[in-house]
N, C-alpha and C positions, 0 to 999 in steps of 0.2 A: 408518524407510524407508531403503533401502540407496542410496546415488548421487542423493540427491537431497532438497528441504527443503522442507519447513511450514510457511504462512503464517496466521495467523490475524486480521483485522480486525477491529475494532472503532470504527463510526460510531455515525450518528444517520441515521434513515432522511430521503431527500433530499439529503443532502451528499458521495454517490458511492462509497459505502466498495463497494458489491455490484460497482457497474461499473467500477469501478477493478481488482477481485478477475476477473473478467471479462476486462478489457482486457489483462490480466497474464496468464492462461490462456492469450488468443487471442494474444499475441506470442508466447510461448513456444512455444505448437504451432507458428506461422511455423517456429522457426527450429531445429524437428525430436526439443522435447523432448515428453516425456508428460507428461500435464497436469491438474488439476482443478480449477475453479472454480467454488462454487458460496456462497451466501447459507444462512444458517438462519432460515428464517420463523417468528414470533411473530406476537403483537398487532402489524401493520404499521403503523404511522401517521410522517408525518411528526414527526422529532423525536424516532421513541424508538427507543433503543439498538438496534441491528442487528450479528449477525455475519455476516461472508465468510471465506470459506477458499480456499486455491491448495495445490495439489503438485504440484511441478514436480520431473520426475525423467530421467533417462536411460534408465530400463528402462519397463520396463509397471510401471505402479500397479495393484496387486490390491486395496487396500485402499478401503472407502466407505464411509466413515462421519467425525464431525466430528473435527476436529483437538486432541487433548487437550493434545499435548505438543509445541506450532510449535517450529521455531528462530526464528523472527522473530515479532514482534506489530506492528501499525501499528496505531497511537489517529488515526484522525482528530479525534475530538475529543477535546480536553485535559479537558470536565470529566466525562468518564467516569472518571476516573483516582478521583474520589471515589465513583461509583456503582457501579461494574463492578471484579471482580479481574481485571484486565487482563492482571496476569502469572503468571496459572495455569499451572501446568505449563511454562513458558515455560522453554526450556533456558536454561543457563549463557553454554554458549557462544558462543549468537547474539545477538538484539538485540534490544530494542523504539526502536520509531521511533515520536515524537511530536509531534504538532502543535501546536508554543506558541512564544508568542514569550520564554520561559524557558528557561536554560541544563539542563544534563542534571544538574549539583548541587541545581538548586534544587526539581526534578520529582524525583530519586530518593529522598527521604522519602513521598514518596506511593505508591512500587513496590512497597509489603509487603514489604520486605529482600531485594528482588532488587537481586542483585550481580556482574549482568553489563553486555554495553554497553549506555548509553543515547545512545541518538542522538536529539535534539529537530531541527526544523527548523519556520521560520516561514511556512507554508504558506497563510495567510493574505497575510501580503504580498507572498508571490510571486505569486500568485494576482491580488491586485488591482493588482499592478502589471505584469503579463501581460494581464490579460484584462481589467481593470478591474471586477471583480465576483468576490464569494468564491465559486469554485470548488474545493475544497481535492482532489480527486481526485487532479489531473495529477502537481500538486508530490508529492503522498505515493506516488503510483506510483513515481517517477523516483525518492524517497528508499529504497524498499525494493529498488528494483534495483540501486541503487547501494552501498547496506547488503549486502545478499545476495549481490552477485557473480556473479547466477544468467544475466548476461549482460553481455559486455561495451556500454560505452556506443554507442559508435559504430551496433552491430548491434542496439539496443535504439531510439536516437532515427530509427533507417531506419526500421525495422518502425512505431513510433507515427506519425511520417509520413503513412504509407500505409496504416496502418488509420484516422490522422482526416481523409486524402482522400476514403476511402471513406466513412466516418461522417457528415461536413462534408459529404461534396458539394453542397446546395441553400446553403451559410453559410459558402464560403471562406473569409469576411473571418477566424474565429475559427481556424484552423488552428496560422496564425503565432503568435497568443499562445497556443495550448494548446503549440508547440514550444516558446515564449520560458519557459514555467512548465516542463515539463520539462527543459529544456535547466539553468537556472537551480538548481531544485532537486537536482538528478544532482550539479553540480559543487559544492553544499554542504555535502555532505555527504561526499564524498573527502578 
């Protein structure tokens, strides 16, 4: 895809990987790119493996179909890394972003000899110490926007704002930590 990058996720159904992929779409349209986000449905159940996809481009996206060759992967969960080949087709030059509270040496004997960047972050305790409950979305969002580059921070933490204003509205109180887990995960990954 010319002017623009591939996103591939890789959760566990319930732990936010689809609206995470989503939330990533809908800020990006904000701030006037073209865009796709969508899930690939299986057997749904909570807890079993799920993909989401993003393309996020400058031009029109003609293409619709699933993402074979991202520049980026996000593992929400670290023990897909033994189920799932995670870094299929997964270009050189981008990155996989992983949820563990293990360094990027100790996670890349489990990458299948991929030998590009690995960026880990602990998405967990950002998580519980933001919002007080494992919600691993927020932080994995803010770590692939901030891996990708597909937006600066500033103009990335406005738009999440004001999309969990809107989303929040009846449950202000959770806004602030959903900011405090993005906010937190963006700058750990720089």
């Amino acid at each position: 895809m010319v002017n623009g990058i591939e996103i591939r996720w890789h959760g566990r159904g319930g732990q936010g990987a689809k609206t995470a992929a989503l939330l990533l779409a809908d800020v990006a349209f904000k701030i006037g790119k073209h865009v796709q986000g969508f899930p690939e449905y299986g057997p749904e159940r909570m807890g079993a493996p799920i993909t989401a996809y993003n393309r996020i481009s400058d031009n029109q996206i003609r293409v619709h179909s699933n993402i074979y060759d991202p520049d980026f992967v996000v593992v929400v969960d670290e023990t897909l890394l033994h189920a799932v080949d995670v870094t299929a087709g997964l270009k050189e030059n981008g990155a996989i972003i992983i949820n563990t509270d293990k360094s990027a040496e100790e996670v890349r004997p489990l990458l299948r000899g991929y030998a590009g960047r690995v960026v880990t972050i602990n998405a967990r305790k950002i998580s519980e110490d933001a919002l007080g409950k494992y919600f691993p979305n927020s932080p994995m969002l803010a770590a692939v926007v901030a891996t990708s580059k597909v937006m600066d921070r500033e103009t990335f933490l406005g738009e999440m704002r004001a999309s969990y204003q809107h989303k929040f509205e009846k449950k202000p109180e959770v806004i602030e930590g959903n900011m405090q887990a993005l906010t937190v995960a963006f700058d750990a990954v720089i």
